[in-house]
C-alpha positions as CSV (number, residue, x, y, z in Angstrom):
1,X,-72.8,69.6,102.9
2,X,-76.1,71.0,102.5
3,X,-76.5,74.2,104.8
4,X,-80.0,72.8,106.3
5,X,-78.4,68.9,107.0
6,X,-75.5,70.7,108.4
7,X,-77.9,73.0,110.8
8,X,-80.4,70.1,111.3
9,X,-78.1,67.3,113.2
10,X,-74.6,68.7,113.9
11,X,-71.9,66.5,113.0
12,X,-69.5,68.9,114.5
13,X,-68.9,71.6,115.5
14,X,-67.7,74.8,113.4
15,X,-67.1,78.3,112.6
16,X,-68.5,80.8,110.3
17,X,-68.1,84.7,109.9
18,X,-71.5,86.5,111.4
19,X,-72.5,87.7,108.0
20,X,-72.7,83.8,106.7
21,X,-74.2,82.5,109.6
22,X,-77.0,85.3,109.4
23,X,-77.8,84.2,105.4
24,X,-77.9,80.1,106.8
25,X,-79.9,81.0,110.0
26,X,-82.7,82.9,108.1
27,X,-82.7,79.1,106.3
28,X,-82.9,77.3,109.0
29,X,-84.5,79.1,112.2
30,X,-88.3,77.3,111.2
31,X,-86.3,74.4,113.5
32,X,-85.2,75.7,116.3
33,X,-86.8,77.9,119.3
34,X,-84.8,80.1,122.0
35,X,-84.0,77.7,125.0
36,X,-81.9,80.4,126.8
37,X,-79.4,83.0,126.5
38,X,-75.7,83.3,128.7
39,X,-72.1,84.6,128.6
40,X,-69.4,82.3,128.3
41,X,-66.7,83.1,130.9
42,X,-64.7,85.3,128.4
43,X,-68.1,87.4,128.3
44,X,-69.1,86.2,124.7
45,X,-72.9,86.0,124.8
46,X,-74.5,82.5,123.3
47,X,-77.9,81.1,122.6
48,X,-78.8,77.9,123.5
49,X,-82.2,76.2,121.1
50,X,-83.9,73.5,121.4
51,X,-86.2,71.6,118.9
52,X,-89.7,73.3,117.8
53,X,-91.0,69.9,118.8
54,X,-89.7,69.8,122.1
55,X,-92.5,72.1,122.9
56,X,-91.7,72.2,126.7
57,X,-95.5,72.7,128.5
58,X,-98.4,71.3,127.0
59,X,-101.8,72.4,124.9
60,X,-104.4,74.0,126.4
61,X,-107.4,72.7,126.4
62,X,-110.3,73.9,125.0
63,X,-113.0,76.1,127.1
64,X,-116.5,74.5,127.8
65,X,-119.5,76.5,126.8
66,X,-117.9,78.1,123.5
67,X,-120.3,77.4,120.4
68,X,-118.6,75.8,117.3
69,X,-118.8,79.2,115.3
70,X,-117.0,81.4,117.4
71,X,-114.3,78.7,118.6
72,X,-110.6,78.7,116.8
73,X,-109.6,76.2,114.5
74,X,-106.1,75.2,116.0
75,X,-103.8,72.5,115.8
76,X,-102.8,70.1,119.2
77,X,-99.2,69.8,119.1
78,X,-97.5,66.3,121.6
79,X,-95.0,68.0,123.6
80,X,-91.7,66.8,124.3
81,X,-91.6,65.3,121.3
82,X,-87.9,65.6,120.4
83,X,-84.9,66.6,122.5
84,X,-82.3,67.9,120.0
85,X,-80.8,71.3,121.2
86,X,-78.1,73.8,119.2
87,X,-75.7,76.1,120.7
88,X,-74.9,79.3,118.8
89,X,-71.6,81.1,120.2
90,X,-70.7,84.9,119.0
91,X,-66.8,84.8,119.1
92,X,-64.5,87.9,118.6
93,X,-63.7,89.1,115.2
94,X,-67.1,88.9,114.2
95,X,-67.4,84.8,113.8
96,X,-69.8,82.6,115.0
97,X,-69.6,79.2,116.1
98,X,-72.1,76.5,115.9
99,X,-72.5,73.2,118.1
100,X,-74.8,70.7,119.5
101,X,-75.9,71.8,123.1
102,X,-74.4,69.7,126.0
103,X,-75.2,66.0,125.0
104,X,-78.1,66.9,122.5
105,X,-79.3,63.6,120.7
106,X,-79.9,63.7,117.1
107,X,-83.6,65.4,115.9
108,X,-86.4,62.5,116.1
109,X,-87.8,63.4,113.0
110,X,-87.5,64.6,109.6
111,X,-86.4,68.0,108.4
112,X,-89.5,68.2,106.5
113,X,-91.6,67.9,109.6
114,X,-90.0,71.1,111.0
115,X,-90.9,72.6,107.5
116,X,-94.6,71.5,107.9
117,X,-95.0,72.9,111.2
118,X,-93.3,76.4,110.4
119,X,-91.9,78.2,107.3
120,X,-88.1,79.5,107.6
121,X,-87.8,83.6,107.4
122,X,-86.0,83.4,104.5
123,X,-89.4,82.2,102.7
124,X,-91.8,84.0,105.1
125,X,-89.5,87.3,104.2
126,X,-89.8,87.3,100.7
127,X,-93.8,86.3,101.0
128,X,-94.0,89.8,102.7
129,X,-92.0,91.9,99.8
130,X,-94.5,89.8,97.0
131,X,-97.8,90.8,99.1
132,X,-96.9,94.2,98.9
133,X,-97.4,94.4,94.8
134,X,-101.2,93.5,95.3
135,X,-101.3,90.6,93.0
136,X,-103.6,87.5,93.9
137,X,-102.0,85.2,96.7
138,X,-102.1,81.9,94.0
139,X,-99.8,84.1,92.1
140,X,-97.8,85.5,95.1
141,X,-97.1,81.3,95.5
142,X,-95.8,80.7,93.0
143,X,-93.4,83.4,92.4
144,X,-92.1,83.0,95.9
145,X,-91.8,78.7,95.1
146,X,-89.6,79.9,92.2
147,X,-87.8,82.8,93.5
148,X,-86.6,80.8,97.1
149,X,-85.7,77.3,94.5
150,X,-83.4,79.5,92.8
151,X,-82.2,81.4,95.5
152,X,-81.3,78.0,97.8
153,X,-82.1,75.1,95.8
154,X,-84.9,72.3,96.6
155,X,-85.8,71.3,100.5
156,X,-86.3,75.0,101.8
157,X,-89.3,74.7,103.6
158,X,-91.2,76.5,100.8
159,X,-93.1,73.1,99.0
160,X,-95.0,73.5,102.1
161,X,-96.5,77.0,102.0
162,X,-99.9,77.5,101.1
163,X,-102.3,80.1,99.5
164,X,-104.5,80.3,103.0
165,X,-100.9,80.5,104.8
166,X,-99.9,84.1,101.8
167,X,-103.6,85.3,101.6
168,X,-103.0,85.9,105.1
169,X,-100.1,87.6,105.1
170,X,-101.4,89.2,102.4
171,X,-104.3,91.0,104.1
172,X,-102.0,92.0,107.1
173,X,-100.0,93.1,104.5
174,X,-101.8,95.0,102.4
175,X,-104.4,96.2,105.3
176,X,-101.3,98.3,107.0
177,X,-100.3,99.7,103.9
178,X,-104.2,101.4,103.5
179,X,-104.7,102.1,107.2
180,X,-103.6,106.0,106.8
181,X,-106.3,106.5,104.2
182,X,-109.1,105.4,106.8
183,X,-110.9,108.9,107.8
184,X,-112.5,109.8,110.6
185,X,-116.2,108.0,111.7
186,X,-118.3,111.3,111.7
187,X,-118.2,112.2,108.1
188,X,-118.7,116.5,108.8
189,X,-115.1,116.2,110.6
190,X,-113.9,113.6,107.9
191,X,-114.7,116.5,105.2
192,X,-113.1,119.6,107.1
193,X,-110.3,117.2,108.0
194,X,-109.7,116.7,104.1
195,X,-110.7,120.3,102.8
196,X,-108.2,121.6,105.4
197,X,-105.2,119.4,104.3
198,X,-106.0,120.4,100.4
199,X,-106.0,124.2,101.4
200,X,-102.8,123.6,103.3
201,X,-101.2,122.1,100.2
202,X,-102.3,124.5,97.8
203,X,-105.1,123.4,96.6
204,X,-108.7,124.7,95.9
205,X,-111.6,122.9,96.7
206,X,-114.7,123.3,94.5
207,X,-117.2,120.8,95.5
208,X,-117.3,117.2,97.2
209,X,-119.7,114.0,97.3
210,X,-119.7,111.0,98.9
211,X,-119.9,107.8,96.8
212,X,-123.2,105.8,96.4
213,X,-122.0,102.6,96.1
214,X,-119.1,100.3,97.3
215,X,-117.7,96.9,97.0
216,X,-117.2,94.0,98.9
217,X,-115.2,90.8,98.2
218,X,-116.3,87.2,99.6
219,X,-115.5,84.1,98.5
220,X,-117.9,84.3,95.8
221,X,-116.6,86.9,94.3
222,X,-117.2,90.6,94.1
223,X,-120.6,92.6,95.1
224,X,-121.7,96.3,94.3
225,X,-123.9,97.9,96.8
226,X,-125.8,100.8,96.6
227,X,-126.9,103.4,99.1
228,X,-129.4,105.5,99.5
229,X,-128.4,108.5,101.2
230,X,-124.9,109.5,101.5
231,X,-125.5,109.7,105.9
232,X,-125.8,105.7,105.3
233,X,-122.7,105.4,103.1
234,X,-120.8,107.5,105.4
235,X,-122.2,105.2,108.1
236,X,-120.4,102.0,105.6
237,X,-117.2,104.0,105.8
238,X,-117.4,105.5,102.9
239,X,-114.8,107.7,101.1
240,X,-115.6,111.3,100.4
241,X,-114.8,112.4,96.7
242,X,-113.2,115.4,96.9
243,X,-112.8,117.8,93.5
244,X,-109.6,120.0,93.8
245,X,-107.1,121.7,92.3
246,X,-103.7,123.4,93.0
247,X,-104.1,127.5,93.2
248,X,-100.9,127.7,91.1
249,X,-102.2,125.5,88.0
């Protein structure tokens, strides 16, 4: 059997090792959400999940008085809208063992539904290690599409992702990756913070300059802008060019 069908509407119940069952639940955990945790009276610990759709309390409304520009774009979800529940058991000897929770009914829906709503980690892992080569999220899309249809076959969950859904994991991504080279707001400290970690290092510093221009993306495409002094470009964030060499060299 397929290991989503097997994880979506248990037929009955079974045992894996906790290696296997952490490969299917990275597959599969788009479905479910934590319902509660326990010990069985032999003090192995067990997770009980029910269906993403059961969505226990409902949507919040939205706030009068909030203009149409600065109000989020989000999704109303139906609570309640399907009662299916798992029960995950961690045995001795490393196994697992997977069941339908009390009387749970079957799921009300589709697998693909559960796909729609959320992505599994399995594809939302791999998105993360593919945003982190800085190539364009279209591309990033498509090389995840193929890599997770090779990896586990069709009906993953990944015929669902989108570009918005990877450009913005993309710029969380790739935005903690270039926090450390953000310097410091006054641009007098910024420069004697950087001369002092060249001299620490070995290294000379001969002059420095800030940059005139910069770029900006938008959805148009890519803009220079120039400045005029370099207090306004520091002002804009600016970098501070730095010409240095190692004592040694």
């Amino acid at each position: 059997m397929e290991i989503r069908t097997r994880y979506f509407n248990i037929a009955e119940p079974f045992e894996i090792t906790a290696e296997e069952f952490a490969v299917h639940w990275s597959q599969v955990d788009n479905i479910w959400s934590l319902l509660r945790v326990s010990e069985s009276e032999h003090g192995n610990p067990w997770k009980a999940y029910s269906c993403r759709l059961f969505k226990r309390s409902q949507s919040s409304t939205r706030k009068d008085g909030v203009s149409d520009k600065k109000r989020r774009r989000t999704k109303t979800r139906i609570e309640r809208q399907c009662f299916a529940q798992i029960k995950i058991s961690f045995l001795a000897d490393h196994m697992v063992r997977v069941e339908r929770h009390g009387n749970s009914p079957d799921h009300t829906h589709s697998i693909d539904l559960s796909d729609i709503i959320k992505r599994p980690t399995s594809v939302r892992t791999l998105v993360v290690e593919e945003a982190s080569k800085l190539y364009r999220p279209p591309d990033i899309t498509l090389a995840v599409q193929e890599m997770i249809k090779t990896n586990f076959g069709e009906n993953t969950g990944v015929e669902h992702l989108t570009r918005k859904e990877v450009a913005n994991i993309r710029a969380k991504v790739q935005g903690s990756m270039f926090t450390h080279l953000i310097g410091d707001k006054d641009y007098i400290t910024d420069v004697q913070d950087a001369i002092g970690h060249f001299k620490t290092n070995q290294y000379h510093v001969r002059q420095f300059h800030i940059t005139q221009f910069y770029y900006i993306k938008n959805s148009t495409g890519q803009a220079r802008i120039q400045f005029r002094d370099a207090r306004a470009a520091s002002k804009a964030g600016k970098i501070w060019m730095v010409n240095a060499y190692r004592l040694n060299s």
